[in-house]
N, C-alpha and C positions, 0 to 999 in steps of 0.2 A: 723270503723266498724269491728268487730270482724268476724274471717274468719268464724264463725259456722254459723254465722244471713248470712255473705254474701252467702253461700253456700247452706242456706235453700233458700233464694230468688233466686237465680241461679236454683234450681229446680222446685219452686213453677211456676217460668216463663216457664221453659220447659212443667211443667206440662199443665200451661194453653194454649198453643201453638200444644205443641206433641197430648194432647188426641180428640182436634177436629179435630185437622190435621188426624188422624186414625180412630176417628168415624163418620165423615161428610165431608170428603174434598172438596165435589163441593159446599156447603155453605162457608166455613172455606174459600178456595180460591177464591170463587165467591167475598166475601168483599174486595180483593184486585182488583177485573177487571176481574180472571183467569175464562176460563171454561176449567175446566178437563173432559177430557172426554176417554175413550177408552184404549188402555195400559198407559196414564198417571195417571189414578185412581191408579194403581198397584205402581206405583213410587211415587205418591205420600200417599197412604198407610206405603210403605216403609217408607218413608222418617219419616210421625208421630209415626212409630215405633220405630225408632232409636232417635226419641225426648225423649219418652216415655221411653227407655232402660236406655238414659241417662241421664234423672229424677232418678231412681234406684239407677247409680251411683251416681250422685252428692249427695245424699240422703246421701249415706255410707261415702263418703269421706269427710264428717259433722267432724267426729272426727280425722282424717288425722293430727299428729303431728312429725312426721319425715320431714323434710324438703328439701331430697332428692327424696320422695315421693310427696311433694308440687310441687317440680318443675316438675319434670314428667308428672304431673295430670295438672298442667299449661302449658307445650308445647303443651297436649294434646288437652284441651280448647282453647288454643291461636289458633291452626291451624281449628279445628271447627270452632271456630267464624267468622276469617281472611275468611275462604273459603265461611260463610254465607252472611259476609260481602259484601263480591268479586259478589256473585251470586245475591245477593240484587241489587246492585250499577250498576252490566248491565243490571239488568232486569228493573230498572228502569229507566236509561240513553238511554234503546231502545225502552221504552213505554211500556214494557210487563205489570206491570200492572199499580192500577191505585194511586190517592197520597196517598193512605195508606201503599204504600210498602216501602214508605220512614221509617215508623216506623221499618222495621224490618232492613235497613240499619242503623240510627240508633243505634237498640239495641246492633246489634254486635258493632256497636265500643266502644258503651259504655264497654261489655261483653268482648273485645279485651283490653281496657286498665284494667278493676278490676283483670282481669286475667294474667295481667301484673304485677301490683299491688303486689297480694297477692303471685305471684310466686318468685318474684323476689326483692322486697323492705318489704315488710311486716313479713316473718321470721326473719331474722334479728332483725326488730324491737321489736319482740315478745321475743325474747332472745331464739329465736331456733337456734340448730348449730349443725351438723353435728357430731358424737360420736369421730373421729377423730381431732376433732379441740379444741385448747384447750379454756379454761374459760377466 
């Protein structure tokens, strides 16, 4: 798959994730088990805003062809995802919510390895290469 399509799906997911997560969150998390309630509405506002923010970027980084800019924008995603991953995998090895949170452990690992992937094996392959290095 070509890094443009991966990278529009990379947002399109955020998108569907980030904008209920900021316009509805006691729905949005209610489908998982969660009742938000109280200063957690605020963090989890937060939290679909920065989904949201980074739809935008993922958006932009659509045409990203320097490959010291791929990796960057990959350790960036890698540690996002790992940490979404991380937060998924207690919350639901503690019961916090309920089997649909498995989806979103899941998605990071999928999102943890394409971002592996494209940061790391996929330049190369593409015949990108660093302006220093030679042909």
């Amino acid at each position: 798959m070509k890094f443009k399509t991966f990278i529009t799906i990379h947002a399109a997911v955020l998108f569907l994730f980030g904008l209920p997560t900021l316009v509805s969150p006691r729905f949005t998390w209610g489908m998982y088990g969660m009742e938000i309630e109280g200063e957690a509405i605020y963090l989890v506002h937060l939290l679909g805003g920065l989904m949201t923010a980074n739809v935008i970027l993922s958006w932009f980084y659509r045409d990203v062809d320097d490959p010291r800019a791929l990796k960057a924008i990959s350790y960036q995603q890698i540690w996002a995802w790992l940490a979404a991953f991380g937060v998924g995998l207690i919350s639901q090895l503690t019961g916090v919510m309920n089997a649909m949170g498995w989806s979103t452990v899941v998605l990071s690992a999928v999102f943890v390895g394409a971002w592996v992937y494209y940061g790391f094996f996929y330049a190369p392959m593409e015949g990108h290469r660093p302006a220093n290095m030679p042909a």
